[in-house]
C-alpha positions as CSV (number, residue, x, y, z in Angstrom):
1,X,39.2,-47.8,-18.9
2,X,42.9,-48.8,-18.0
3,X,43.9,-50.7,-21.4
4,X,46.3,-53.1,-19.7
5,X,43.4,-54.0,-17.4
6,X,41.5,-54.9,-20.4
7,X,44.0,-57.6,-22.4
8,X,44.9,-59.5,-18.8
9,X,42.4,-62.6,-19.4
10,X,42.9,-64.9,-22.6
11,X,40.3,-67.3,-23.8
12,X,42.3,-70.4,-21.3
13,X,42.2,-68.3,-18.0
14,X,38.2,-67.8,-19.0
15,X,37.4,-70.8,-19.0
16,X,39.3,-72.0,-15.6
17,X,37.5,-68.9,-14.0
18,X,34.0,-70.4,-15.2
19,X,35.4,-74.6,-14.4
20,X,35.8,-73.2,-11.0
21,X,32.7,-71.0,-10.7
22,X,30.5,-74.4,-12.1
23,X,32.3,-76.8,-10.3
24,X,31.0,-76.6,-6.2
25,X,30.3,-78.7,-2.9
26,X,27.3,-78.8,-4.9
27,X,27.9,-81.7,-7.1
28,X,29.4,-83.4,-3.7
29,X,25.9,-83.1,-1.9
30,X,23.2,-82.3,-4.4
31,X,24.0,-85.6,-6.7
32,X,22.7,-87.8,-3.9
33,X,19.6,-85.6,-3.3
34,X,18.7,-85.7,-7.0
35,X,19.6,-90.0,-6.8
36,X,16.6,-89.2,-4.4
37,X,14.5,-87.7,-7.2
38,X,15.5,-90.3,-10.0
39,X,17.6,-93.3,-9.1
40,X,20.2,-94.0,-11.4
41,X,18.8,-91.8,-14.3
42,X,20.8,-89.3,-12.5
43,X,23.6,-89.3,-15.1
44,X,20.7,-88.8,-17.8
45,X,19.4,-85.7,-15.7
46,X,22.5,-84.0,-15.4
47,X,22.6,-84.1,-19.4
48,X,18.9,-82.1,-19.2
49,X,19.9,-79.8,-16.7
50,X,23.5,-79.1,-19.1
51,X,20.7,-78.7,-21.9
52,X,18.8,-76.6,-20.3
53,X,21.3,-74.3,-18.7
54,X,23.2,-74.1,-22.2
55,X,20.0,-73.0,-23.4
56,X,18.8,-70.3,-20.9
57,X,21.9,-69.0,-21.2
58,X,21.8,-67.7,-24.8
59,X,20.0,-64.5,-24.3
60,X,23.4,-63.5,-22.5
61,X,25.5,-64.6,-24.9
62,X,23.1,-62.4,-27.0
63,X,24.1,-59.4,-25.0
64,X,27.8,-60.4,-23.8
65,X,28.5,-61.5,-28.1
66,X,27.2,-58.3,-28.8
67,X,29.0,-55.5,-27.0
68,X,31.7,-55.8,-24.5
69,X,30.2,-54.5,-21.1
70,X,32.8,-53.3,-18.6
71,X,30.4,-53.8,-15.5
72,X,28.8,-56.6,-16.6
73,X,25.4,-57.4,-15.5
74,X,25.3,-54.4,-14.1
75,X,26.0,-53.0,-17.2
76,X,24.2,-54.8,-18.9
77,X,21.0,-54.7,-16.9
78,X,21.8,-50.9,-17.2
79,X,21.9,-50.2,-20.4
80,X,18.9,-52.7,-21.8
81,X,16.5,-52.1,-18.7
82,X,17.5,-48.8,-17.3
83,X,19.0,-47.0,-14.2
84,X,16.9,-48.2,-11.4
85,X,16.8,-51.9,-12.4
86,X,20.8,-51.7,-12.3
87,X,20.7,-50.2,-9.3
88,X,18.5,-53.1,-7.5
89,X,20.7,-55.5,-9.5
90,X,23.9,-53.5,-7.9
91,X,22.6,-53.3,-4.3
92,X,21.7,-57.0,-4.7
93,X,24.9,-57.8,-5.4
94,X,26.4,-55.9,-2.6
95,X,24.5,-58.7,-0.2
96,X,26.6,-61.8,-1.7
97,X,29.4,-60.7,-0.6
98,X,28.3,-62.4,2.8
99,X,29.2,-65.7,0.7
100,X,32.8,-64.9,1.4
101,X,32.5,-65.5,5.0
102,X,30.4,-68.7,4.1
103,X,33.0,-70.1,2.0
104,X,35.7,-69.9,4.1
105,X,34.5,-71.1,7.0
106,X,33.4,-74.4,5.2
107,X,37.0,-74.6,3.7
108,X,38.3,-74.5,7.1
109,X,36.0,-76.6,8.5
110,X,38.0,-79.4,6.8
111,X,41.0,-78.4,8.4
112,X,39.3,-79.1,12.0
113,X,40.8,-82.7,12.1
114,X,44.3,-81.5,11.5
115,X,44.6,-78.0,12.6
116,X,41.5,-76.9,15.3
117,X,41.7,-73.1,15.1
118,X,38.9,-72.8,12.1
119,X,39.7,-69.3,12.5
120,X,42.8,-68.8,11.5
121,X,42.4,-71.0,8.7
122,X,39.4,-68.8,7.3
123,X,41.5,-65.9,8.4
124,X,44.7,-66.8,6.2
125,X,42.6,-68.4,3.1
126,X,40.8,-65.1,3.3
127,X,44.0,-62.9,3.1
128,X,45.7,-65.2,0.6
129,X,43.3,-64.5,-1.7
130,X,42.2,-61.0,-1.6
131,X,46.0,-60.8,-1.7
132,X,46.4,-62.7,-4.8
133,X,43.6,-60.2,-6.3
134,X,45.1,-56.9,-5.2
135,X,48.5,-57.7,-7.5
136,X,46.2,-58.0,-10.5
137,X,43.0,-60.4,-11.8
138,X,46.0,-62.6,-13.8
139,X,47.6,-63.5,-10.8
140,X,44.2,-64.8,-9.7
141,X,43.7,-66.3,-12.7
142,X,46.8,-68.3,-12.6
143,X,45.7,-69.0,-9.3
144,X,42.7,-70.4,-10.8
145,X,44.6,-73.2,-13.2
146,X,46.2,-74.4,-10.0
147,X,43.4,-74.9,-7.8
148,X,41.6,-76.5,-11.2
149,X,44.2,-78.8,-11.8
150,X,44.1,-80.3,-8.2
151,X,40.3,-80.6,-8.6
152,X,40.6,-82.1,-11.7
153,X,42.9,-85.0,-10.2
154,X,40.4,-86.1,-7.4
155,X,37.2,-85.8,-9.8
156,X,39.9,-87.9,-12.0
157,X,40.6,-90.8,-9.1
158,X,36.8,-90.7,-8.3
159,X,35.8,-91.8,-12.0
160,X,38.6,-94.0,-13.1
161,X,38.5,-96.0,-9.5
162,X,34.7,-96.2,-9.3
163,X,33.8,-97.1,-12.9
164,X,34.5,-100.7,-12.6
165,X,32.6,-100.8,-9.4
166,X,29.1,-100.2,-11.3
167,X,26.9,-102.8,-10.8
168,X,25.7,-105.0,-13.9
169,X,22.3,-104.3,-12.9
170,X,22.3,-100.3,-13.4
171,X,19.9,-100.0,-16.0
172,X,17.1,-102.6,-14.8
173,X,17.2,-102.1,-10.9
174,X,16.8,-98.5,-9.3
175,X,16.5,-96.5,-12.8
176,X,13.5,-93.9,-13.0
177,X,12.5,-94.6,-9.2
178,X,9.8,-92.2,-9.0
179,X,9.4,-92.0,-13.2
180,X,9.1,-88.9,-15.3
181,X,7.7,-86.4,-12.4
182,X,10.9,-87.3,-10.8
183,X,13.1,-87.2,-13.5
184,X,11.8,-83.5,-14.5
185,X,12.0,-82.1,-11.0
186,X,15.8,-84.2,-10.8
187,X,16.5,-82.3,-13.7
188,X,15.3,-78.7,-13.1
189,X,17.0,-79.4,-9.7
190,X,20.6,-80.2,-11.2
191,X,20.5,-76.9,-13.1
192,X,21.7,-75.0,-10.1
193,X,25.0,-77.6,-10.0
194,X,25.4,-77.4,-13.4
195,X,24.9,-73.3,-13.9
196,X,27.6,-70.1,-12.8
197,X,29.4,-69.9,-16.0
198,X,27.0,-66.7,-17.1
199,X,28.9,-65.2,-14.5
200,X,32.0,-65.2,-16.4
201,X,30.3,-62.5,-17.9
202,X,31.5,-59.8,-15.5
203,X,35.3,-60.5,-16.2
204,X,34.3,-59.1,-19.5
205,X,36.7,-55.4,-18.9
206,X,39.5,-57.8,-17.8
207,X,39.4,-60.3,-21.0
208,X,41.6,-59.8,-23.7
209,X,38.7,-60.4,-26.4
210,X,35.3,-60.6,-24.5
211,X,32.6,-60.8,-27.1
212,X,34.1,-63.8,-28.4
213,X,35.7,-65.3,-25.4
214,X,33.2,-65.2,-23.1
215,X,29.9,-66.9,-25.0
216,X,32.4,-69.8,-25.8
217,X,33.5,-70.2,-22.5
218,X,29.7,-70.5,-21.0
219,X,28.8,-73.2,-23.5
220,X,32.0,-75.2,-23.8
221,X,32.7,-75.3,-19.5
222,X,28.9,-76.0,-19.1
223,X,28.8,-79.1,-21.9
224,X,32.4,-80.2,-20.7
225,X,31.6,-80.1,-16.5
226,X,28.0,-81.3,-17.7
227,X,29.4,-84.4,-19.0
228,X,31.7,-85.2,-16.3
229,X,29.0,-85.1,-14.0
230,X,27.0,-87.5,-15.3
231,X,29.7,-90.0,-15.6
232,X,30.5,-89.3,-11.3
233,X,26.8,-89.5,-10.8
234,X,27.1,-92.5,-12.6
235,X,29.7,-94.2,-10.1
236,X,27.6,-92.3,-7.5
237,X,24.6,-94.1,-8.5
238,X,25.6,-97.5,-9.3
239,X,28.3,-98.9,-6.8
240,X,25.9,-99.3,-4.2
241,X,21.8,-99.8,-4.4
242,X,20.4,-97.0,-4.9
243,X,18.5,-96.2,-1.3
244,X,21.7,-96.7,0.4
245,X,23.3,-93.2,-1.7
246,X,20.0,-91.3,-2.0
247,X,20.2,-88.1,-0.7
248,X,23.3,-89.2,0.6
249,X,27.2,-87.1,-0.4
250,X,29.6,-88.2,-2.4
251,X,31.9,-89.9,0.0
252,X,29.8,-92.6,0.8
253,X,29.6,-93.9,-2.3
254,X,33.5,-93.0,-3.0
255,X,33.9,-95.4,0.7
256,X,33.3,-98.4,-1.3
257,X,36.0,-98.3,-3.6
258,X,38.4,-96.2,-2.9
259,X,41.7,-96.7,-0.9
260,X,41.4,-94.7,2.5
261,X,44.9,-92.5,1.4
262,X,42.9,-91.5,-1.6
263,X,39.8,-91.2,-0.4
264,X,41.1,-88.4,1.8
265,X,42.9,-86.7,-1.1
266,X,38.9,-86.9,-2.5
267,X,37.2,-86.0,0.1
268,X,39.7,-82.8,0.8
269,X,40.9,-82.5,-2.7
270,X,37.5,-82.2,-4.1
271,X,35.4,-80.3,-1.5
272,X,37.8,-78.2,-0.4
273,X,39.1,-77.0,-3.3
274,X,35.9,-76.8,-5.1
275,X,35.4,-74.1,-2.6
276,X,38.6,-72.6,-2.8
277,X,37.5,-71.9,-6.6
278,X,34.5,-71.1,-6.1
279,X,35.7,-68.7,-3.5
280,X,38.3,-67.0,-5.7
281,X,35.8,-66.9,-8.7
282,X,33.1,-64.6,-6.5
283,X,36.2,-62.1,-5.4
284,X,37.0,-61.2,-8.4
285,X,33.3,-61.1,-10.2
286,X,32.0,-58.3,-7.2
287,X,34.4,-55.8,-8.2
288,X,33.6,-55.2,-11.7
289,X,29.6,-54.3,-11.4
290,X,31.0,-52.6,-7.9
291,X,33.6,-50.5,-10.0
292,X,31.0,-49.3,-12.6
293,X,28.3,-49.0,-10.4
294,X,30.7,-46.4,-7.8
295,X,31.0,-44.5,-11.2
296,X,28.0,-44.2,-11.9
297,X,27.1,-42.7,-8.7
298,X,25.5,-45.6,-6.5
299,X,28.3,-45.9,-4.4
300,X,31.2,-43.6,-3.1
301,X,32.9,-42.9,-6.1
302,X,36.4,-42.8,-4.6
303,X,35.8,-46.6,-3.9
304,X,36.6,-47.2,-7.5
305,X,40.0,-46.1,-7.2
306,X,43.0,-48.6,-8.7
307,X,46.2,-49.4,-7.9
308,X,48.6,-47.6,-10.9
309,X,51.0,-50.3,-10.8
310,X,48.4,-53.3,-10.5
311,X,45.6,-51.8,-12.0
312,X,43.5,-53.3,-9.0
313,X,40.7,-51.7,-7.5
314,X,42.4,-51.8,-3.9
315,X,39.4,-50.2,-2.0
316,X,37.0,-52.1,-3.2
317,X,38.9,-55.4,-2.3
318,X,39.7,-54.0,0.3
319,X,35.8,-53.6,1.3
320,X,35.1,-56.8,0.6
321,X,37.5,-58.3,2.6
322,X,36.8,-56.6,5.7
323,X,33.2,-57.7,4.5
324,X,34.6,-61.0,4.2
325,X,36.8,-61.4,7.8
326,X,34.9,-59.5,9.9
327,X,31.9,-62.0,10.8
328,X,34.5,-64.9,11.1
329,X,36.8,-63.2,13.8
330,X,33.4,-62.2,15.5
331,X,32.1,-66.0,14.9
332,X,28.6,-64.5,13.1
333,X,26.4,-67.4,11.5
334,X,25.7,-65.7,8.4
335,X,25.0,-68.7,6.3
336,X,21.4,-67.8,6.1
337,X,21.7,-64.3,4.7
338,X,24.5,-65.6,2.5
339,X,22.5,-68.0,1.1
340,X,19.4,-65.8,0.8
341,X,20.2,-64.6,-2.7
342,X,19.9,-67.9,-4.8
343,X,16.0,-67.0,-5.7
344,X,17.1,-63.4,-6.1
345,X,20.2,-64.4,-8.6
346,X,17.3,-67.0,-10.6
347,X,15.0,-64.2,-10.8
348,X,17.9,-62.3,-12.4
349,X,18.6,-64.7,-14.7
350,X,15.3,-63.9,-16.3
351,X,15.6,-60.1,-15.9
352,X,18.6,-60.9,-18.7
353,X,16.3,-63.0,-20.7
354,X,14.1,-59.7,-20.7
355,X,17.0,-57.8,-21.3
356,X,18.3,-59.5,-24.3
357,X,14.5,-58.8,-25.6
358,X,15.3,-55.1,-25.6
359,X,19.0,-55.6,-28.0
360,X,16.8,-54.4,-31.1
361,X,15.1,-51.7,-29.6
362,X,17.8,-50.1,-27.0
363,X,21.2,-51.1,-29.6
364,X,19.5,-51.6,-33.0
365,X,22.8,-51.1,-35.2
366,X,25.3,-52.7,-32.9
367,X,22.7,-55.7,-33.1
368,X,22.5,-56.3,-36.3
369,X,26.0,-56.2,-36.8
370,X,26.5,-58.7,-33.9
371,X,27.9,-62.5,-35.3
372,X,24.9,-64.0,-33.1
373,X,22.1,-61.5,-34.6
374,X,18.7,-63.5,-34.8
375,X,15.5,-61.8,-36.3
376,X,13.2,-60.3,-33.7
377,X,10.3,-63.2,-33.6
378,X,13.1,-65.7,-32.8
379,X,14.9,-63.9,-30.4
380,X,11.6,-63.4,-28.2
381,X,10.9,-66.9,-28.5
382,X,14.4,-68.3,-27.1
383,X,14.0,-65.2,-24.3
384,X,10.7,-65.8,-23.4
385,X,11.5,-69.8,-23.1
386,X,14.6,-68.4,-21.2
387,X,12.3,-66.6,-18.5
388,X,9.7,-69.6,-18.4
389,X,12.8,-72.0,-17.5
390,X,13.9,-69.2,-14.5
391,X,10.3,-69.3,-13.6
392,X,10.3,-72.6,-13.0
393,X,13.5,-72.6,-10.9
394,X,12.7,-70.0,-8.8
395,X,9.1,-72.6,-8.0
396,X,11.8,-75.2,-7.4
397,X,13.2,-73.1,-5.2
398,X,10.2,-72.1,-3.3
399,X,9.5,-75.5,-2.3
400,X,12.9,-76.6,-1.5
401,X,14.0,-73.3,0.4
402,X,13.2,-72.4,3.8
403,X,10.7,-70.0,5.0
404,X,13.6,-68.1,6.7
405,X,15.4,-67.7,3.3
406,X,12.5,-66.7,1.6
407,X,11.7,-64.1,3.8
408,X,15.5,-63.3,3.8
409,X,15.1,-63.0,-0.3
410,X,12.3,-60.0,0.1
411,X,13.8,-58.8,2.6
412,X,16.9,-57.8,0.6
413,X,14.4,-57.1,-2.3
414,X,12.9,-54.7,-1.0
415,X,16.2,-52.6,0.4
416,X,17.5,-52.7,-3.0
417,X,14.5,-51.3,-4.2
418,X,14.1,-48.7,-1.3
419,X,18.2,-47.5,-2.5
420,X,18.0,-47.5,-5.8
421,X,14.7,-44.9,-5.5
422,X,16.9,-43.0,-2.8
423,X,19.9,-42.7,-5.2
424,X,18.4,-42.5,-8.3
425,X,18.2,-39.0,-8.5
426,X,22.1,-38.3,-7.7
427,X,23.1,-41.1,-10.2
428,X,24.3,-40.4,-13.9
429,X,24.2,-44.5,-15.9
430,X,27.2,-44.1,-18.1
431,X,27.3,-46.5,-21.5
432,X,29.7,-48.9,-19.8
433,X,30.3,-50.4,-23.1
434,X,32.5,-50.7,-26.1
435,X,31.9,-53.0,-29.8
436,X,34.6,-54.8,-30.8
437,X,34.2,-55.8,-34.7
C-alpha cells in the first residue's frame, strides 16, 4: 500500500466527502413525498430517520473502529463473511457505476435553459471530474469543500428566508395527517435521505487516520445534515397548507418567499450541486473495493495499476469513465438499471450488520483491543436490531419500487452470484487490512 496514498484525507476532508454523499436531490423531492406521509411532523420524522440511521450504522463503525480496511466493504465483507460474499458485494458494485451516467445527465438537464446541448454538458462535468480524481483523491477532496460550501449557501438562503414565512398555525393544522402509521412509514422512508455516510467507509486507505476518522464522521455528518433537514422540512411544511406541498419539490414551497434571482441560485445552487457532490463522492468510493478486489483476483489485475507520481489508480478511472460517457454520447436511458441497486445496497447494509456479528469470532484479539469493544450478547443485539431495521427498508422499498426495478435488483443478483462461483476458484482474498493502536 502506497504510504502517501494513505495520509491524503484528514478528519475535515472526511467529513465534506460524507456532507456531500448525504446531502442529494433527494431532500429536494423526497421531503414533499414524506409531507404526504405526515404533514408537518415531517421535521419530527427526519429526527427518527437521523436516529435510526445513526443507529444502524454502528455495526460499521464496529468493523471500520476496529481495523483499517483498505478496500472497504469489500474488505470488510471479505474478511468477516468470506471470499464469495465479497465477490457478489464486488460485482454488485461494478453495476453502480451506471449512476455516473445518471448523474450527469440530471446536472445537465439544468443547464437546458441556458445552454441546450445536455451533452456536452454531461460530457465536460464528466471529464472535469474524473480529471480532478486522476491527479490524486485530495484534489477531489478539495474539490469537495467547494462544491459544499456553495450547497451550503442556498440550503442557507432557503432557511433563513423561509423561517419567518411559517404559518402560526403549524402545530394545530396539518400535523400527523395520517397519524402514527404515517409518521412510522414517513420515518423509515426519510432514512434513505438521511443515510450514505457509511460509505465514507471505503476512503478508509486514503484517510490519514481511518479508525478514528471515519466512525466520527458517519455520526457527526448524519446528526449535523439530520438536523438541518428538519428545520427545511420545516419551512417546506409550513409556508403553505399542507396539501398544496405534499408530494410536491422543494421549489414550490421556496416560490412563496423567495426573491426570483435567488430562487434560481436555489433551485440551481442546491440541486445541481447536490449532484455534483454526490457525483464526485461515488467516483472516488468505486475505486477502492475495485482496487482490492483486481488484487485479489476478481478482476484483471493490471487494472489496479497507479499513477507513481499521483498515486491514482488511472485504469480504473479510466474504466469508469468510459463507463460513465459512453451511454450519454450514445443517448442510453440507463436510469432504470442505475437505479436498480438501492434494495441491493439496503440488503447490504444488513450483510454488515451480520458481519460485525462475526468481529469476535473471525478477529478476536484485534476486537477486544478495539476503543468500541462491546461484549458479545450486546453486540448481537445492536446487529440483529441493525438487520431488522434494513429489513424493514428493503419492505419499504418493495412497495414503493417498481416491478421493473425489482426485477432489475435480481437480475443483477443473480450475475453476481453466477461470477463470483465462476471466479472463485482463481481468486486468493488477501487480509486487506491493518490495526492502527
Amino acid at each position: 500500500m502506497n504510504e502517501n496514498e494513505t495520509k491524503q484525507l484528514s478528519r475535515t476532508d472526511l467529513f465534506s466527502m460524507a456532507i456531500g454523499q448525504i446531502i442529494g436531490v433527494g431532500i429536494m423531492t423526497m421531503t414533499g413525498i414524506a409531507i404526504g406521509f405526515t404533514g408537518r411532523s415531517v421535521n419530527l420524522a427526519y429526527l427518527v430517520a437521523g436516529l435510526i440511521t445513526i443507529f444502524a450504522a454502528i455495526p460499521q463503525i464496529y468493523i471500520g473502529g476496529t481495523a483499517n480496511f483498505y478496500g472497504g466493504q469489500y474488505s470488510q465483507i471479505g474478511v468477516l463473511c468470506g471470499q464469495k460474499a465479497a465477490g457478489i458485494f464486488l460485482y454488485i458494485q461494478l453495476f453502480t457505476s451506471l449512476a455516473i451516467s445518471m448523474y450527469t445527465l440530471s446536472f445537465a438537464d439544468y443547464f437546458l435553459s441556458l445552454f441546450p446541448n445536455a451533452k456536452l454538458i454531461s460530457f465536460i462535468v464528466l471529464t472535469v471530474l474524473f480529471g480532478m480524481h486522476f491527479f490524486g483523491v485530495k484534489q477531489a477532496a478539495r474539490l469537495q469543500n467547494i462544491l459544499c460550501a456553495i450547497l451550503a449557501i442556498a440550503i442557507a438562503a432557503y432557511i433563513v428566508l423561509g423561517i419567518g414565512n411559517v404559518q402560526g398555525d403549524y402545530l394545530t393544522n396539518g400535523f400527523m395527517t395520517k397519524g402514527a402509521g404515517g409518521f412510522i412509514l414517513a420515518s423509515i422512508y426519510l432514512t434513505f435521505a438521511a443515510g450514505g455516510a457509511i460509505y465514507v467507509v471505503n476512503y478508509s486507505s486514503a484517510a490519514k487516520n481511518p479508525t478514528k476518522d471515519i466512525p466520527f464522521v458517519i455520526i457527526a455528518s448524519t446528526a449535523i445534515v439530520v438536523i438541518v433537514y428538519a428545520v427545511m422540512s420545516t419551512v417546506a411544511a409550513g409556508v403553505l397548507p399542507v396539501d398544496q406541498v405534499a408530494n410536491k419539490p422543494l421549489s414550490v414551497s421556496a416560490a412563496v418567499f423567495m426573491p426570483k434571482t435567488v430562487y434560481t441560485f436555489f433551485v440551481v445552487g442546491g440541486a445541481m450541486f447536490s449532484l455534483l457532490t454526490t457525483l464526485n463522492f461515488n467516483i472516488g468510493m468505486i475505486v477502492y473495493p475495485v482496487m482490492t478486489g483486481c488484487k485479489d483476483g476478481w478482476l484483471p489485475k493490471k487494472l489496479a495499476v497507479k499513477n507513481e507520481k499521483f498515486g491514482s489508480a488511472y485504469l480504473i478511472l479510466l474504466l469508469f469513465y468510459l463507463i460513465g460517457i459512453v451511454p450519454i454520447l450514445i443517448g442510453l436511458d440507463l436510469n432504470t438499471i442505475a437505479n436498480s441497486t438501492v434494495i441491493l445496497f439496503t440488503i447490504i447494509r444488513g450483510v454488515i450488520a451480520y458481519s460485525a456479528m462475526q468481529l469476535p469470532k473471525k478477529m478476536p484479539e484485534i476486537w477486544k483491543e478495539s476503543k468500541f469493544y462491546v461484549s458479545d450478547r450486546k453486540l448481537k443485539v445492536i446487529c440483529i436490531a441493525s438487520i431488522v431495521i434494513a429489513a424493514i427498508s428493503v419492505l419499504v422499498l418493495l412497495v414503493s419500487t417498481s416491478i421493473i426495478q425489482i426485477c432489475g435488483n435480481i437480475c443483477i443478483l443473480v450475475f453476481s452470484i453466477i461470477m463470483a462461483l465462476i471466479f472463485d476458484k482463481r481468486v486468493h482474498l488477501s487480509p486487506a487490512y491493518e490495526v492502527k493502536k
